[in-house]
C-alpha positions in Angstrom: -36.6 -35.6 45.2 -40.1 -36.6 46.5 -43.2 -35.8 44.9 -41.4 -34.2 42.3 -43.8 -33.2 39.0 -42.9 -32.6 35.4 -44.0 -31.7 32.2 -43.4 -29.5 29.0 -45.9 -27.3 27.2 -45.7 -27.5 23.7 -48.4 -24.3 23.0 -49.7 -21.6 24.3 -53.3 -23.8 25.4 -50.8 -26.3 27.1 -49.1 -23.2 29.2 -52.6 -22.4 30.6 -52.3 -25.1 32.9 -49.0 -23.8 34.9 -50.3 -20.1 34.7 -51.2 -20.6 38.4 -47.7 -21.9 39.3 -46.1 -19.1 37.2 -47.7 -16.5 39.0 -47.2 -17.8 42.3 -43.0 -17.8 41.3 -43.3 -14.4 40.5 -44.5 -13.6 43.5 -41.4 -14.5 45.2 -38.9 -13.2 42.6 -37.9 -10.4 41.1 -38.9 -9.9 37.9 -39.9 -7.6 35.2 -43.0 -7.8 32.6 -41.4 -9.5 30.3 -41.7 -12.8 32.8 -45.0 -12.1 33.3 -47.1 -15.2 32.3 -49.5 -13.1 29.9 -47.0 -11.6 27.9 -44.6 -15.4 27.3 -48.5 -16.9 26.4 -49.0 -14.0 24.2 -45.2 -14.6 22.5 -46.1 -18.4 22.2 -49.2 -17.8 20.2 -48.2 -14.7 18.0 -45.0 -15.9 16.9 -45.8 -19.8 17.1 -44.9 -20.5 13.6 -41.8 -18.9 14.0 -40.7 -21.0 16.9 -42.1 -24.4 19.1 -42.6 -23.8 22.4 -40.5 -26.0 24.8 -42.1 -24.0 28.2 -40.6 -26.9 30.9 -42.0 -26.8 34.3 -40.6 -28.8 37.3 -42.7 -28.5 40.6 -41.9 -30.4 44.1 -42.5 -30.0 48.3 -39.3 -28.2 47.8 -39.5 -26.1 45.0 -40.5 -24.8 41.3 -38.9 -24.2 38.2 -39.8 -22.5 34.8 -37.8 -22.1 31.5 -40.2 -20.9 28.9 -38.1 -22.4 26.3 -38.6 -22.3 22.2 -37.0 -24.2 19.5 -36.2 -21.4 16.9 -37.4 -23.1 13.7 -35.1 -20.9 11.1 -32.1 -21.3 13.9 -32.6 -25.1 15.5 -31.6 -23.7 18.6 -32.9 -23.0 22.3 -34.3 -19.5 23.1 -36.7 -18.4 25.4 -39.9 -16.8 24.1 -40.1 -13.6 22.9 -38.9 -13.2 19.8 -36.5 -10.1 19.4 -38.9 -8.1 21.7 -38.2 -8.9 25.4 -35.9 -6.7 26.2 -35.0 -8.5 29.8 -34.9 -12.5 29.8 -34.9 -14.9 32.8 -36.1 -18.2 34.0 -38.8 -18.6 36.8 -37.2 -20.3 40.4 -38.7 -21.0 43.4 -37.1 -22.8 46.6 -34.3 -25.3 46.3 -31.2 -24.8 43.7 -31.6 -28.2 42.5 -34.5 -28.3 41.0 -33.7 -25.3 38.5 -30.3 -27.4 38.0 -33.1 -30.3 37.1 -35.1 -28.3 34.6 -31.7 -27.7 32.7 -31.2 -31.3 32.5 -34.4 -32.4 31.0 -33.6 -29.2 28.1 -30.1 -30.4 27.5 -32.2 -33.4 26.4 -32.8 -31.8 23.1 -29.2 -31.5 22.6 -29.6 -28.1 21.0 -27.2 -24.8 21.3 -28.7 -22.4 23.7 -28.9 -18.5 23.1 -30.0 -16.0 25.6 -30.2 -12.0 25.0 -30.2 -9.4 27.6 -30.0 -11.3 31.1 -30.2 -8.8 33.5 -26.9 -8.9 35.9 -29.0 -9.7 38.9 -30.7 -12.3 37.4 -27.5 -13.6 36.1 -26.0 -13.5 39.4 -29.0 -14.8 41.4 -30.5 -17.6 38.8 -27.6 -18.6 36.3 -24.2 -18.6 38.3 -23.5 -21.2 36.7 -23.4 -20.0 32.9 -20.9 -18.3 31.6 -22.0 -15.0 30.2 -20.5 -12.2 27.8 -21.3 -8.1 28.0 -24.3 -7.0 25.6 -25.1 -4.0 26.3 -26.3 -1.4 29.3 -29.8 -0.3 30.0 -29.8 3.8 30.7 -32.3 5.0 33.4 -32.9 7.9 35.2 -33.0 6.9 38.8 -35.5 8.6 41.0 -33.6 8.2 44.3 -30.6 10.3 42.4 -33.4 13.0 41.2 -36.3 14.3 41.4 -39.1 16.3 38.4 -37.6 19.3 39.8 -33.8 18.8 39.4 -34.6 17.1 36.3 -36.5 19.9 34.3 -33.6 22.1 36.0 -30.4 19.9 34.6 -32.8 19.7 31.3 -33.9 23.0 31.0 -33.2 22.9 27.2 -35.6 20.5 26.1 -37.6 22.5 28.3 -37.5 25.2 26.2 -38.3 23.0 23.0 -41.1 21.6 24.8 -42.7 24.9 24.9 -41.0 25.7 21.5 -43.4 22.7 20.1 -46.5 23.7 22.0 -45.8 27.8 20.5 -46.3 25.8 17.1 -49.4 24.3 18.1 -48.3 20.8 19.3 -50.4 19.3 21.6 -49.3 16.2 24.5 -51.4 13.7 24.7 -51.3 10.7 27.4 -53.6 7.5 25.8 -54.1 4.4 27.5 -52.5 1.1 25.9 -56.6 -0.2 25.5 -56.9 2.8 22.2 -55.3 -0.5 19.9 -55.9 1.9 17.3 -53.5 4.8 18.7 -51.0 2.1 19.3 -51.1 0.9 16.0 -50.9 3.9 14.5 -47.3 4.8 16.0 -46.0 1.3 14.7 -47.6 2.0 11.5 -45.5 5.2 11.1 -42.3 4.0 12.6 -42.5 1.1 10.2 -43.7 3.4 7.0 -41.1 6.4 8.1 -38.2 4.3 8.8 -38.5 1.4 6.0 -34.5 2.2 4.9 -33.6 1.5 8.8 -32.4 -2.4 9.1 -32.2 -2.5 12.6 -36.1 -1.3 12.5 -37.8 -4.3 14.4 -40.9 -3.3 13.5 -40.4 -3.7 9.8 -41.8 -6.8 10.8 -45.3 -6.6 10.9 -46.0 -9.6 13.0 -43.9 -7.7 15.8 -46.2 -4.9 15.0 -49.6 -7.0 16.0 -47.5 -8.5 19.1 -46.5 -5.0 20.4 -50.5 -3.7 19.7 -51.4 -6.9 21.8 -49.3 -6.5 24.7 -50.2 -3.2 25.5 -53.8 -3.9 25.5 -53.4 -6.3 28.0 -54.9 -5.5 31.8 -51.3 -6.5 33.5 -48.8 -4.3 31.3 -50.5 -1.0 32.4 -49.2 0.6 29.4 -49.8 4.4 28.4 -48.7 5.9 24.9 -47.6 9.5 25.0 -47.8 11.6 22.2 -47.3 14.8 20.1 -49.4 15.9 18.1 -49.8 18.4 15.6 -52.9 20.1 14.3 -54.6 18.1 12.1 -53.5 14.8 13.9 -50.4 14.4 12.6 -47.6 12.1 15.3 -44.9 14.0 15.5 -43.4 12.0 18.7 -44.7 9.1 20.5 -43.4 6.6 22.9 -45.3 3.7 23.9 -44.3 3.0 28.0 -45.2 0.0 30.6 -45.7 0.7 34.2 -44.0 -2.1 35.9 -43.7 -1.8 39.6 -41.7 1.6 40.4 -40.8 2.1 37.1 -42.1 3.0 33.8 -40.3 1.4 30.7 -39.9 3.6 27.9 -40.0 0.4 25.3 -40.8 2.1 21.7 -39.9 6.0 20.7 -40.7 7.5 17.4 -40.8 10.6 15.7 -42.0 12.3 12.6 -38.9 12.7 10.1 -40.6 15.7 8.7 -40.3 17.3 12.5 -36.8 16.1 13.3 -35.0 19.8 12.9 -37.3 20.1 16.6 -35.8 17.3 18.0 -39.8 16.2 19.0 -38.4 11.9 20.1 -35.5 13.3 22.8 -38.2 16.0 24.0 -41.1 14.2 24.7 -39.3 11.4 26.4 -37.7 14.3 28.5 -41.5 15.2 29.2 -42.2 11.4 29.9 -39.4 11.2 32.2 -40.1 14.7 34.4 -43.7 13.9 34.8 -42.9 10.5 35.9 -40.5 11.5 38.2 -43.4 13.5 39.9 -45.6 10.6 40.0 -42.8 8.9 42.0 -41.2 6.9 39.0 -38.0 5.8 37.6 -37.8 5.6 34.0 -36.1 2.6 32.3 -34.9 3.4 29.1 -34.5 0.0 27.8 -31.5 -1.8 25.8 -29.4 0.0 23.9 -26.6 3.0 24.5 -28.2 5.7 22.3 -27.1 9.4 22.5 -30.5 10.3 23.3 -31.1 8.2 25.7 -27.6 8.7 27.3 -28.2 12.5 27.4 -31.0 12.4 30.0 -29.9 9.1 32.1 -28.4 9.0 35.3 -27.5 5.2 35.7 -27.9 2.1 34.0 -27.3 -1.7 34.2 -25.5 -4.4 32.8 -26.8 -6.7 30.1 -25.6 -10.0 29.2 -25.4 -12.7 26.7 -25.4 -16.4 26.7 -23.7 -18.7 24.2 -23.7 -22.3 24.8 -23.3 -25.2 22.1 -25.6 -28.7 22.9 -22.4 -29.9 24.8 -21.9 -26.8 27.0 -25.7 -26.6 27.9 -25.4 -30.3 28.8 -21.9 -29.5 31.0 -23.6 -26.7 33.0 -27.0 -29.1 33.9 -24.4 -31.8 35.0 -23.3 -29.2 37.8 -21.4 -26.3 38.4 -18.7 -24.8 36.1 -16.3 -21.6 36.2 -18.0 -18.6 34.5 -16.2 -17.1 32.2 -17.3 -13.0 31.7 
């Protein structure tokens, strides 16, 4: 392949030199924030003691490829970066087929296992046919062209009534840009403090905590945090959201144990959800089947996993193989 260029960055100063070709992928792919280059230089940095960055870049006349690879330290095994906090994963492809097939190769090289979580099914369709994949979960959403604020409030109109029911008791919405750090931190603060018995709580994890604060300052994820608030201050519900394209990803929702009887977490992101839907949004309610989340959805998509041992990563870069769902 003529003029073909390759390299690897191996930290987050090293990725500032492909930002430009990054962004120019994206601009021909479908994609969501968590490809966007800010937020994968942000992962590197935050989390680089956790995990050595492996970001390969292949660029030619023909075409560009991007795997923004780490080497789990704990694990000794090839993920992409992130951490447990990018809800939807992909790799970055531009142009010919080959040279994505090509930036596989050179990875195989480390002879390392491979493990992806929550590959979109069109990005598994369109950028890893070749791999074989396993069901992870769905992502509920409430689809705009199904619905609109209107039919929403009317097919909701109990949470409706708790909405009000909160405000008669002197709970206030709020709507704070992603730029208040301190509001931010605040709501991971108290989903961390309220919920320390909860194992699956990410956000036990401090460090995920100052990542999370990070990204939503950042220009590019537009991000808004709505709240409720009682008199005095206290957060009785929050969710922090991105706006991403035509939709706005509902990514963290807490609420105030002390308020759970009011069921404030479920009625604010009906709220969230309404008022988007009148601003001409969908609202993506992220991984994970949860009764909450399945009581207001109206779709959802398919997630997948990938599993591969050294060998099979090295089988699928060699060429094409029969996926096995």
């Amino acid at each position: 392949m003529s003029s073909l260029r390759a390299n690897i960055a191996r930290s987050p100063s090293e990725m500032d030199r492909i930002a430009p070709l990054w962004n120019n992928i994206l601009q021909s792919q479908a994609h969501t924030i968590f490809q966007s280059f800010a937020w994968n230089r942000l992962a590197a940095h935050i989390f680089g003691d956790r995990g050595t960055p492996k970001v390969l870049w292949l660029e030619s006349d023909v075409g560009a490829a991007i795997i923004p690879a780490v080497i789990d330290n704990a694990t000794r095994q090839l993920e992409l970066l992130g951490d447990a906090l990018f809800d939807y994963r992909d790799v970055l492809h531009a142009g010919d087929r080959e040279i994505l097939r090509m930036a596989w190769q050179q990875l195989a090289n480390y002879k390392m296992p491979l493990r992806v979580r929550a590959l979109e099914q069109s990005a598994a369709t369109e950028r890893w046919p070749e791999f074989p994949i396993s069901l992870f979960a769905r992502a509920p959403r409430v689809d705009r062209s199904i619905i609109d604020e209107q039919g929403f409030r009317v097919a909701h109109s109990r949470l409706g009534r708790q909405m009000r029911r909160l405000e008669k008791l002197g709970v206030s919405f709020r709507r704070v840009p992603g730029a208040n750090s301190a509001a931010v931190r605040h709501l991971y603060d108290c989903k961390r403090a309220h919920f320390a018995a909860d194992t699956g709580n990410l956000f036990l994890d401090q460090r995920r905590c100052d990542f999370m604060v990070a990204a939503a300052a950042l220009h590019e994820s537009r991000c808004e945090l709505f709240t409720l608030e009682a008199a005095g201050g206290t957060l009785v519900a929050g969710i922090v959201t991105f706006r991403d394209g035509d939709v706005r990803r509902c990514y963290t929702t807490y609420f105030h144990p002390d308020w759970a009887h009011y069921s404030p977490g479920v009625t604010l992101l009906f709220e969230v959800t309404a008022r988007s839907l009148g601003e001409g949004l969908s609202c993506d309610y992220m991984t994970g089947e949860y009764p909450y989340k399945l009581r207001l959805a109206n779709a959802s998509r398919l997630l997948y996993n990938i599993d591969l041992s050294a060998q099979q990563l090295a089988q699928v870069a060699a060429g094409p193989i029969s996926r096995v769902a």
